[in-house]
C-alpha positions as CSV (number, residue, x, y, z in Angstrom):
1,X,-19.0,-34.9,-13.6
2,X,-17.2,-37.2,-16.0
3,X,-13.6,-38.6,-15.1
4,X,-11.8,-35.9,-17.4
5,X,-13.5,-33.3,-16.1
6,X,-12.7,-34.4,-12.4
7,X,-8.8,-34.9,-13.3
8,X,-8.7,-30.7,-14.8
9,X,-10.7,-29.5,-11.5
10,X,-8.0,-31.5,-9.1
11,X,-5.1,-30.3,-11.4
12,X,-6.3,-26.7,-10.9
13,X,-6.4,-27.1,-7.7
14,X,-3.3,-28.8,-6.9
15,X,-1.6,-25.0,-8.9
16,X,-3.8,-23.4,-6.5
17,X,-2.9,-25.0,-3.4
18,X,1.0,-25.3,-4.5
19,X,0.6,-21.5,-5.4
20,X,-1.2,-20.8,-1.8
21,X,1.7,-22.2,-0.3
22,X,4.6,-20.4,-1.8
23,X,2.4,-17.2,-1.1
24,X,2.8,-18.4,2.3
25,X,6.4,-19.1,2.4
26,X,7.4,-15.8,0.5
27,X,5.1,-13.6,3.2
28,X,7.2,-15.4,6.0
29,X,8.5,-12.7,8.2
30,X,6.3,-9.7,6.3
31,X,2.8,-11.2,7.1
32,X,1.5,-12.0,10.3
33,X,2.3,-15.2,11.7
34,X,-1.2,-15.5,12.6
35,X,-2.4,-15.1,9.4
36,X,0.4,-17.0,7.7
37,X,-0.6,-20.0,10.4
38,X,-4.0,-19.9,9.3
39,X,-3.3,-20.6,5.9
40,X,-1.1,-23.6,7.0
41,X,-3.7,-25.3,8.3
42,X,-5.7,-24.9,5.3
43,X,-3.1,-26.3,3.4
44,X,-3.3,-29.2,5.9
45,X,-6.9,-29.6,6.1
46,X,-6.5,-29.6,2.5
47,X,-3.5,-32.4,2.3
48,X,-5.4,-34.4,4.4
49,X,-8.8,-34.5,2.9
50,X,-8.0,-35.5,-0.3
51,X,-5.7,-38.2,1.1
52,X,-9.2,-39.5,2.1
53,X,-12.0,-41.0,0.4
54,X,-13.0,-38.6,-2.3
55,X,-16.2,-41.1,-2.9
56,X,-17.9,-39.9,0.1
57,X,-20.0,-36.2,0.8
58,X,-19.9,-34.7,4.0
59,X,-22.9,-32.6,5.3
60,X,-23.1,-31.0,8.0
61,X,-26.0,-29.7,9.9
62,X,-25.2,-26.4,11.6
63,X,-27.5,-24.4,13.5
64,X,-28.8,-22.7,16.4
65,X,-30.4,-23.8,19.9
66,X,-34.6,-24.6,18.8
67,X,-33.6,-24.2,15.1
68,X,-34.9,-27.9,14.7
69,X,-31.5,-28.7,13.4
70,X,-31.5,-32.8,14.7
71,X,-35.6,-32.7,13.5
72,X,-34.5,-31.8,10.3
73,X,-32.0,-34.6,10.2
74,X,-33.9,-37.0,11.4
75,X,-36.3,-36.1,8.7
76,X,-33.9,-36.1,5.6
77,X,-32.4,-38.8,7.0
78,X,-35.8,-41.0,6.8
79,X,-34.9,-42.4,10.8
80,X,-35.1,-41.5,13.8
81,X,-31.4,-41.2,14.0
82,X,-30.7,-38.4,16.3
83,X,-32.8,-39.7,18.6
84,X,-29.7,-41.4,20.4
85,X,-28.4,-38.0,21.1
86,X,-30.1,-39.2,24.2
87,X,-28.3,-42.1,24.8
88,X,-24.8,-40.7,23.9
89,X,-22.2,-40.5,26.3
90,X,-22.4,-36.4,26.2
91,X,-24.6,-34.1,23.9
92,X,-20.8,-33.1,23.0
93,X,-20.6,-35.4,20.6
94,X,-21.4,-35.3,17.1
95,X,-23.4,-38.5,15.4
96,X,-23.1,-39.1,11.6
97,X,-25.6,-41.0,9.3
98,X,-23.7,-43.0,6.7
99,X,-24.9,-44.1,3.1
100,X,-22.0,-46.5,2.1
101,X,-19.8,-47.8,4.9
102,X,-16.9,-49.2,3.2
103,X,-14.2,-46.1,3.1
104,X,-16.0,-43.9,5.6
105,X,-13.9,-45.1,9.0
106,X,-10.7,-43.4,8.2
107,X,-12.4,-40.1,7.1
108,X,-15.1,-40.5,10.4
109,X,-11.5,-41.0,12.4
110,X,-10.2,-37.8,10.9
111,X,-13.0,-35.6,11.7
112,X,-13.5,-36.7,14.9
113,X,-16.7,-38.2,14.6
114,X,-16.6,-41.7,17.0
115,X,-20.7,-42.2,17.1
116,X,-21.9,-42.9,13.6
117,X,-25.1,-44.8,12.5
118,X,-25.0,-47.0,8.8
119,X,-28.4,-45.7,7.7
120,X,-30.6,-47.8,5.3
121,X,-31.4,-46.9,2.0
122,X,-33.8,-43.7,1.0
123,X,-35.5,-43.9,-2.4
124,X,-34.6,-41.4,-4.4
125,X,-32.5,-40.1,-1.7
126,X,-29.4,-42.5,-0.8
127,X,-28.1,-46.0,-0.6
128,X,-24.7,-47.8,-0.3
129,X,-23.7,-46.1,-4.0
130,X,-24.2,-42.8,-2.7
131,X,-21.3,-42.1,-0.5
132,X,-22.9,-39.5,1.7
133,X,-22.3,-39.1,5.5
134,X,-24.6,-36.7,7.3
135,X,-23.8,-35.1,10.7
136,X,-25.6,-34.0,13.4
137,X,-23.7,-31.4,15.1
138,X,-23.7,-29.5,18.8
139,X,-25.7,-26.2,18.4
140,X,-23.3,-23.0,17.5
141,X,-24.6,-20.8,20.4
142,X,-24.3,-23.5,23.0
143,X,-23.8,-22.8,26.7
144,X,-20.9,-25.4,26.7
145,X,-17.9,-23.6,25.5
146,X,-16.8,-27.3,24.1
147,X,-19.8,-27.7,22.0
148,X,-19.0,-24.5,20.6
149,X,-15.7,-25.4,19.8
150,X,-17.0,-28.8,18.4
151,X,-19.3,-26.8,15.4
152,X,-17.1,-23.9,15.1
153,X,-14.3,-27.1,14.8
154,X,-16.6,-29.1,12.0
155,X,-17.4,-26.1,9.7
156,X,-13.8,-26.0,8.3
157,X,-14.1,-29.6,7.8
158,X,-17.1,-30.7,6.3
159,X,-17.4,-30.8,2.3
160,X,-20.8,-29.2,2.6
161,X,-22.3,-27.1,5.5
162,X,-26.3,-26.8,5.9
163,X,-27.1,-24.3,8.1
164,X,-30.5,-25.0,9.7
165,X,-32.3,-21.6,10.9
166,X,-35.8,-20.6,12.3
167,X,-38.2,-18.4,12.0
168,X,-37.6,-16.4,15.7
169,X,-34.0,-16.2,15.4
170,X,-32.9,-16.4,11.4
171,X,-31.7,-13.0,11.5
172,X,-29.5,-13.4,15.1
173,X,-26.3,-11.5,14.5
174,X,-24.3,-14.3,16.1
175,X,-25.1,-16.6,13.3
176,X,-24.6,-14.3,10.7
177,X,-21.8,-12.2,11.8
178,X,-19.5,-15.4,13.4
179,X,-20.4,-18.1,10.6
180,X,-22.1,-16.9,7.8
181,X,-20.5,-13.8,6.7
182,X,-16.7,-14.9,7.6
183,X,-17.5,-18.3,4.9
184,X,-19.2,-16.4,2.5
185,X,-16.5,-17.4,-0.2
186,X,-17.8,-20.9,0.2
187,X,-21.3,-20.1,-1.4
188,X,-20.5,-22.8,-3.8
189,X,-21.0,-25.6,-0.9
190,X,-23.1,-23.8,1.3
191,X,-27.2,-24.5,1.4
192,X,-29.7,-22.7,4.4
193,X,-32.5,-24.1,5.0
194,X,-35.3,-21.8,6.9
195,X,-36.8,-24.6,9.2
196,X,-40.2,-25.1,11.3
197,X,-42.4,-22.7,8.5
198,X,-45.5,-24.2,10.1
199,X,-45.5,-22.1,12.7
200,X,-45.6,-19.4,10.3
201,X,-49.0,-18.2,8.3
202,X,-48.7,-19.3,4.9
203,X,-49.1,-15.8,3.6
204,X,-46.0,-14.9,5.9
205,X,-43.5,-17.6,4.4
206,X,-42.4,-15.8,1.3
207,X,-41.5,-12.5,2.9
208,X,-39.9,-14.3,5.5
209,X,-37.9,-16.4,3.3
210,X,-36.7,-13.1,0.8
211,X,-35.8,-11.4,4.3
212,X,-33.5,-14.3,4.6
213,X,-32.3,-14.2,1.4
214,X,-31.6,-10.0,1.8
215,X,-29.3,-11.1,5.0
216,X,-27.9,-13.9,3.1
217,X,-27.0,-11.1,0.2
218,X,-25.9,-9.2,2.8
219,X,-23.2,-11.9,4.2
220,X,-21.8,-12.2,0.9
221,X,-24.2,-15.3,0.2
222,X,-26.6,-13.7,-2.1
223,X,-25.8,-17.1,-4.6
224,X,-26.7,-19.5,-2.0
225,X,-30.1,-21.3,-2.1
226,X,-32.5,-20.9,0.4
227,X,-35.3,-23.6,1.3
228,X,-38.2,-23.3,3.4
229,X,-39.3,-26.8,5.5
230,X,-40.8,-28.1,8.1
231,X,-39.4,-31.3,9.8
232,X,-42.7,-31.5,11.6
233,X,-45.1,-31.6,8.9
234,X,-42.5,-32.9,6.2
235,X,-43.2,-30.0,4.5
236,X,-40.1,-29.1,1.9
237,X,-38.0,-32.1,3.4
238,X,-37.9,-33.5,-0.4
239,X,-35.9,-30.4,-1.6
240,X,-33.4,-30.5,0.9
241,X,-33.5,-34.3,0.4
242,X,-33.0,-33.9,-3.6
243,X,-30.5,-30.7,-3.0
244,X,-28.2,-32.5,-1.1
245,X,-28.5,-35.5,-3.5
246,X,-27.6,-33.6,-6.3
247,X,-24.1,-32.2,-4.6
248,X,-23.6,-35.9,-3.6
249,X,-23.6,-37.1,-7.1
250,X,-21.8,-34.7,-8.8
251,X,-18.8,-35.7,-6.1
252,X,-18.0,-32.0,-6.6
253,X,-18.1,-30.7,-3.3
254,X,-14.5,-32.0,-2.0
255,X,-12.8,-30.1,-4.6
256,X,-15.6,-26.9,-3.9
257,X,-14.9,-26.9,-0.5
258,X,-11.7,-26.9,-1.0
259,X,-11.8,-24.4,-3.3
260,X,-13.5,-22.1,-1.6
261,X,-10.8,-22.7,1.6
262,X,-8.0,-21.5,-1.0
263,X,-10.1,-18.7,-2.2
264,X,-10.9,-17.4,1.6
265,X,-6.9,-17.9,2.7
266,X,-6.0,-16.1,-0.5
267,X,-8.5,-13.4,0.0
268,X,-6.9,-13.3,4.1
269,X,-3.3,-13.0,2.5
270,X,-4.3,-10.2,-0.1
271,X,-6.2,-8.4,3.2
272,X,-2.8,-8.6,5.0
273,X,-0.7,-7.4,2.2
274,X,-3.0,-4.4,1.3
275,X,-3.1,-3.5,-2.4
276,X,-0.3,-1.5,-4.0
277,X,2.5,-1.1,-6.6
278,X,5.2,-3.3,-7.9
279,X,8.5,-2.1,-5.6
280,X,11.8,-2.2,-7.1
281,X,15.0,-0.2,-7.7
282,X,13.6,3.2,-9.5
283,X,15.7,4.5,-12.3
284,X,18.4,6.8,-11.1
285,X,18.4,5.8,-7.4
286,X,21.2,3.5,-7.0
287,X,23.3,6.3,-8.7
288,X,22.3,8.5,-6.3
289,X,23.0,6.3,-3.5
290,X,26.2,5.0,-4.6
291,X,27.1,9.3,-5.1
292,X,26.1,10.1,-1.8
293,X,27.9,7.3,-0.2
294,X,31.0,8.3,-2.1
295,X,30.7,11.7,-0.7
296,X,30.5,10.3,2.9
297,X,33.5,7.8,2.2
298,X,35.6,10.4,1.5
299,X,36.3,9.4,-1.9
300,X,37.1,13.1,-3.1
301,X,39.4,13.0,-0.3
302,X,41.7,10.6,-1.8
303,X,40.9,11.6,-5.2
304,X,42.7,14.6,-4.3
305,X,45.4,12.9,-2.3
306,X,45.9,10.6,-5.8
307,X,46.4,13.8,-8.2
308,X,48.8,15.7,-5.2
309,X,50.6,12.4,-4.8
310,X,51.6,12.3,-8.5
311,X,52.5,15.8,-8.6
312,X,54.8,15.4,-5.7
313,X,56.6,12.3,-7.2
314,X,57.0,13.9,-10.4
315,X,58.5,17.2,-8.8
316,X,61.2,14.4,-6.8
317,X,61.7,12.8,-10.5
318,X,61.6,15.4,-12.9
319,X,62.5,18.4,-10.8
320,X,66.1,20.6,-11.0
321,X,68.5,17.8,-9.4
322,X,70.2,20.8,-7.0
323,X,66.2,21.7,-5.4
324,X,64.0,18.7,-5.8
325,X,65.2,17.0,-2.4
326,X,63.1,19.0,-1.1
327,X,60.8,17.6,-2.2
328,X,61.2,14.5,-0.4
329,X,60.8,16.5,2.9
330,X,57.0,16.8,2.2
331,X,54.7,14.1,3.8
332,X,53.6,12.0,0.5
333,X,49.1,12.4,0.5
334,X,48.2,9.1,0.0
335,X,51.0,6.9,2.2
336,X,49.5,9.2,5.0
337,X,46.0,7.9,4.2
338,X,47.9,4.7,4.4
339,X,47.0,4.2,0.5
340,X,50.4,3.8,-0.7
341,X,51.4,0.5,0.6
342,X,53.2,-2.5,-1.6
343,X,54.0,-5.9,-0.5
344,X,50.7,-6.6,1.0
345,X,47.5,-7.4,0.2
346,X,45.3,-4.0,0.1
347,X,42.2,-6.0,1.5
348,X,43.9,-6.8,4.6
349,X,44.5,-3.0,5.5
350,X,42.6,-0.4,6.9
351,X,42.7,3.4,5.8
352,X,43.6,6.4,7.7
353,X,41.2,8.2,6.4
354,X,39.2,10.7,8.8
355,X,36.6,8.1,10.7
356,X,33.0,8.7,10.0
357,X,31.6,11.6,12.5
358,X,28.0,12.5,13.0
359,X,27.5,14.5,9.6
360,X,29.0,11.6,7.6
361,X,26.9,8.8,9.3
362,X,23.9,11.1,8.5
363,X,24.4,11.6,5.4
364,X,24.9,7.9,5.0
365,X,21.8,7.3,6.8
366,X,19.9,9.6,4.6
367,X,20.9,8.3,1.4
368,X,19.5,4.7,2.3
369,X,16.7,6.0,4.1
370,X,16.0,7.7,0.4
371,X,17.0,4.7,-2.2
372,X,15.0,2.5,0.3
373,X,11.8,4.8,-0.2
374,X,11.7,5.6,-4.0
375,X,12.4,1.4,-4.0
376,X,9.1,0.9,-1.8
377,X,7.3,4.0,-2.9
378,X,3.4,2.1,-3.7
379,X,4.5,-1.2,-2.1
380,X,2.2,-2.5,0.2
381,X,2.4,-1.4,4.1
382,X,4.0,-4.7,5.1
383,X,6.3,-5.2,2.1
384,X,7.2,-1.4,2.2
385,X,8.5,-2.1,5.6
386,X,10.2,-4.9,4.6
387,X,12.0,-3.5,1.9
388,X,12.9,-0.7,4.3
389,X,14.0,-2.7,7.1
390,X,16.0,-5.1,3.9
391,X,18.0,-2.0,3.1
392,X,18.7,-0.5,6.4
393,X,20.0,-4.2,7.9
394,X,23.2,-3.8,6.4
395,X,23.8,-0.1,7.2
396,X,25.8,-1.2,10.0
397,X,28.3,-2.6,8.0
398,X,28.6,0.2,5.7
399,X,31.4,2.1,6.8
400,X,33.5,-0.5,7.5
401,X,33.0,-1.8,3.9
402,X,33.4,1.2,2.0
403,X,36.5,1.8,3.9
404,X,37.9,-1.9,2.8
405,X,36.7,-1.0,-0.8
406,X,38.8,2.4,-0.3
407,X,42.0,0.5,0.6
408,X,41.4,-2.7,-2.1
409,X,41.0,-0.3,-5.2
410,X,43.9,-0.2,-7.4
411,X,45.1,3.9,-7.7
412,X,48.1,3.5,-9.9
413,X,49.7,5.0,-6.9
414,X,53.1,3.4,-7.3
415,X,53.2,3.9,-11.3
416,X,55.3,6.2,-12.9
417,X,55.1,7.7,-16.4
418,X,57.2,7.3,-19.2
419,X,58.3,11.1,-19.6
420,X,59.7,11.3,-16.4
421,X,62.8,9.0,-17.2
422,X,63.8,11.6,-20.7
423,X,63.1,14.7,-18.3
424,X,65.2,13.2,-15.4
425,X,68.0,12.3,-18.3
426,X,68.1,16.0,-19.6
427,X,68.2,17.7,-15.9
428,X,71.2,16.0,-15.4
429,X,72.8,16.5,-18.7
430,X,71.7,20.2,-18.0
431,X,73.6,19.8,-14.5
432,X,76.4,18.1,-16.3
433,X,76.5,21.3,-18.5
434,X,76.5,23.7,-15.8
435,X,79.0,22.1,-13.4
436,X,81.1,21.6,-16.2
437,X,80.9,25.6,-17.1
438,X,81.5,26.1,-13.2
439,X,84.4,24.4,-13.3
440,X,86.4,25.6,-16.7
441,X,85.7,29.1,-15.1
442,X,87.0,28.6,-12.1
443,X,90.0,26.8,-13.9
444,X,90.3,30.0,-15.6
445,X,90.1,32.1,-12.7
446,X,92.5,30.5,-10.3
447,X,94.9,30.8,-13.7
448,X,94.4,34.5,-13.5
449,X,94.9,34.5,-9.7
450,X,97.9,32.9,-9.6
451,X,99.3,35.0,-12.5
452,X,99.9,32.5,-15.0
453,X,99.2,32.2,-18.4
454,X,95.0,32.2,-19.4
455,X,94.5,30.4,-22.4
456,X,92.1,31.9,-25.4
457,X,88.6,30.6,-24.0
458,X,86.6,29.6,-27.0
459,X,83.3,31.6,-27.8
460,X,80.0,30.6,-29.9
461,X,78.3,33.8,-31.2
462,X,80.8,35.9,-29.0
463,X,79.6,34.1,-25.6
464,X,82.4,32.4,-23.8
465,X,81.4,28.7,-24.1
466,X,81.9,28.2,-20.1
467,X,79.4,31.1,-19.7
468,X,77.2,29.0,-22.3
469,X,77.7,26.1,-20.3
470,X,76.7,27.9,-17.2
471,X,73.6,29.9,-18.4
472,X,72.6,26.9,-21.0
473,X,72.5,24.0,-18.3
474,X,70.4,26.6,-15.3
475,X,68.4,27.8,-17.8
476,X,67.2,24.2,-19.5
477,X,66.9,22.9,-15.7
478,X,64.5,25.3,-14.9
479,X,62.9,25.5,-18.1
480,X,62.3,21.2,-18.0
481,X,61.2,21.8,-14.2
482,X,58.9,24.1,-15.3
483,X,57.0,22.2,-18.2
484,X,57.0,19.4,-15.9
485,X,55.2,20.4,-13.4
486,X,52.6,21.3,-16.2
487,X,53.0,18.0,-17.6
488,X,52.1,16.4,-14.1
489,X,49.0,18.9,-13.3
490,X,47.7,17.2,-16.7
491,X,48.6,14.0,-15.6
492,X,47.4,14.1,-12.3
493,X,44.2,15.1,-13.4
494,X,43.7,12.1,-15.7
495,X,45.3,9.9,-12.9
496,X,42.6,11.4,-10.5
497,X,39.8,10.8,-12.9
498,X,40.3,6.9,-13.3
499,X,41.0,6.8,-9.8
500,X,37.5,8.3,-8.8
501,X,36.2,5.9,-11.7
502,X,37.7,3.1,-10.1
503,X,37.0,4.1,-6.4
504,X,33.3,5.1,-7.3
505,X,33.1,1.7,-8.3
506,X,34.1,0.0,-5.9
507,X,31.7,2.6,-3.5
508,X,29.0,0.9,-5.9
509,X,29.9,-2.8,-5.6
510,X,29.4,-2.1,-1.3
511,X,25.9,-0.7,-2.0
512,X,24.9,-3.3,-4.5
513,X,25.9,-5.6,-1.4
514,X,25.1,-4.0,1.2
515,X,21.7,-1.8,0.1
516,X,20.6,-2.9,-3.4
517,X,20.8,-6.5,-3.5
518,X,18.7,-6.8,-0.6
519,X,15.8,-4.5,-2.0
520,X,15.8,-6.4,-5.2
521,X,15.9,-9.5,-3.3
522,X,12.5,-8.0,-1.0
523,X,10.7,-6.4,-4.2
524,X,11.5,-9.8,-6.2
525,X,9.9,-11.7,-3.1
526,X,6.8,-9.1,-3.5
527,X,6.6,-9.7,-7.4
528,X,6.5,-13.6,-6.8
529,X,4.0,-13.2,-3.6
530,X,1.4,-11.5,-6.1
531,X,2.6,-13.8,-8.8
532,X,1.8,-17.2,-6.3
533,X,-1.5,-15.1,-5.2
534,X,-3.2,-14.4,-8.2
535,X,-3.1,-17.8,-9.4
536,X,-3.8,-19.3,-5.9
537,X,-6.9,-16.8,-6.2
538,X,-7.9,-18.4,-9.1
């Protein structure tokens, strides 16, 4: 692979793994941690791989007990190499053959490999330019728990895994249903090789070999090439000599491997999540919610309260001066809901409205119980919940809220308007009037008691003027106190209305806080988790 080449494959997958790993950060607290730790230490694996040499191919032998697995290395290998197994300090130990020394400790160091044998050259095979290191591993089904743990250990390691199988056990479930199937996304860097053929008849190898091939397909490994050999005879040895070669050469397999680890982690991450919709605030639900939480805050209440509050302070402004005390003797709506307050900031105080019982809290749990499913409806089980659980966290805090947003929002509570100031003026010129007639006739009276002269009282259209006085000033106080307690029921409605727009508002402001903002923020976090997978996915 030429140098361009290799710079677009390792820029690909640096977006992969960068995009793997904010797939992993965004499904913190929605995912698993099990899961979510399993793709961390591919993304480590992964960090510190490619901080090591990328000139050298690692390929591992796997296999079973009797598979022939150290025969077959020996005989790739052209030496008798794993015949130290003998002489190492425990058959834990894995023992590498290396084709170009210089570079290979740190990597050796990483994998844990401490016994490792500098092989001599192979024609056609490998020398010091090749950069390959071959291991000979424990067997998988070992009766050492540690050796076990040693292979199952190596396989996410290795930049190429041979799996060395027999004829008497090639179809055991252990190694097909523990190794093969679960790395089946690594096909690309995966080669089987169906050891010790001579002990089958010759006639016998090729259906043996597509039997293999069927389980392989099976497993998910249908693409991965299958040879037949025999480390005994030497028979096939050059194909798994010139297959390994090749992946050697191409100094491909790193960035396959790793590949293939981001493709298997994805593929873990998309299991987890499960397949759905995109989530998100549907159309129409927030209004709903902010409606029903309205309803349970009482707004209506103090919509009310606003309109009868201006009604009772235009009846004490506007009303017939001789009645409208009265007036004041009624309780004023909104200064007992503790509404009407000046002097202080409204944010500081609390409401007296009615505290939220059983029906209102229910209501109030319904209606985010509702905007948090039409916001999930499709989502993902795991990200439904979280969107669920993101929109009831602050339900707590709700009633509290909605009663602050009650008592900050501005109701115009203390504003007069302008028409009250000419109808007070003309009640008491009207009262003026009537007094006034009042008195000239009991001027003229007390004249008439005392026997005394009674001057000629003046008269408009044959009315005495006093009795004009008298019947002009009641009649225009009751006639202004009349149309202005139609005046205020107009007003008060159009007071009431911006109040309910205003207070409605401020209702939805608490459940953008409190309820929407932290759905959009889950349903964002799904949209960038699929966003980060499908590129990590490739």
């Amino acid at each position: 692979m030429n140098r361009h080449a290799s710079a677009r494959e390792a820029s690909r997958l640096d977006r992969r793994l960068e995009a793997l790993d904010d797939a992993r950060q965004l499904a913190a607290g929605v995912l698993p941690d099990e899961t979510l730790d399993g793709v961390l230490q591919v993304l480590e694996r992964a960090s510190s791989r490619r901080s090591l040499s990328a000139e050298h191919t690692v390929v591992g032998f796997f296999g079973a007990t009797g598979s022939g697995k150290s025969s077959l290395f020996n005989a790739v290998a052209g030496a008798a190499i794993a015949t130290a197994a003998a002489r190492r300090p425990t058959t834990s130990e894995p023992l590498a053959g290396i084709w170009g020394a210089e570079g290979s400790g740190e990597l050796l160091d990483w994998l844990d490999v401490r016994h490792r044998h500098v092989a001599a050259a192979v024609p056609g095979f490998a020398d010091d330019s090749t950069g390959l290191i071959l291991l000979d591993l424990p067997d998988i089904d070992s009766t050492r728990a540690e050796n076990r743990a040693i292979a199952e250990r190596l396989t996410g390691l290795v930049d190429v895994l041979v799996w060395v199988l027999d004829p008497q056990k090639y179809a055991d479930a252990a190694v097909h249903d523990d190794f093969l199937a679960p790395l089946a996304s690594h096909a690309a860097v995966t080669l089987v090789v169906l050891n010790q053929v001579d002990r089958l008849p010759e006639h016998d190898v090729r259906p043996v070999l597509e039997s293999l091939q069927s389980l392989l397909h099976r497993d998910g490994l249908g693409s991965v090439q299958v040879l037949g050999a025999s480390a005994l005879v030497g028979t096939g040895v050059d194909k798994v000599r010139a297959a390994i070669r090749q992946v050697a050469m191409q100094r491909r397999a790193l960035s396959q491997r790793l590949a293939a680890d981001v493709d298997h982690a994805a593929h873990r991450l998309a299991e987890e999540s499960g397949t759905g919709e995109a989530a998100g605030v549907r159309p129409g639900s927030r209004e709903r919610l902010s409606r029903e939480l309205a309803t349970a805050a009482n707004v209506p209440l103090v919509v009310d309260a606003v309109a009868a509050s201006y009604r009772l302070e235009a009846t004490r402004r506007t009303g017939w001066p001789v009645t409208r005390w009265l007036a004041r003797l009624r309780p004023d709506p909104l200064r007992r809901l503790n509404l009407r307050r000046t002097g202080e900031p409204p944010q500081l105080n609390r409401t007296s409205l009615p505290p939220a019982g059983a029906p209102e809290r229910a209501r109030t749990d319904a209606a985010v119980r509702d905007f948090a499913d039409a916001a999930s409806d499709g989502a993902p089980g795991p990200w439904r919940a979280a969107i669920r659980a993101a929109a009831r966290e602050g339900r707590e805090q709700l009633p509290d809220a909605l009663d602050q947003a009650i008592a900050g929002t501005e109701l115009s509570a203390g504003r007069g308007s302008w028409w009250w100031r000419v109808f007070n003026v003309l009640q008491w010129l009207g009262l003026a009037a009537a007094v006034a007639g009042l008195g000239w006739l009991g001027v003229l009276a007390a004249l008439g008691y005392f026997q005394l002269p009674v001057p000629e009282v003046p008269r408009v259209e044959g009315w005495p003027v006093p009795t004009v006085l008298v019947a002009g000033g009641v009649l225009l106080g009751v006639v202004l106190a009349l149309a202005a307690r139609t005046l205020a029921g107009i007003a008060a409605r159009a007071r009431a209305r911006a109040a309910r727009r205003r207070l409605e508002a401020a209702v939805d402001a608490v459940a953008r806080d409190l309820v929407v903002a932290p759905v959009e923020l889950e349903a964002s976090r799904l949209a960038a988790f699929n966003g980060a997978l499908k590129v990590a996915a490739g």
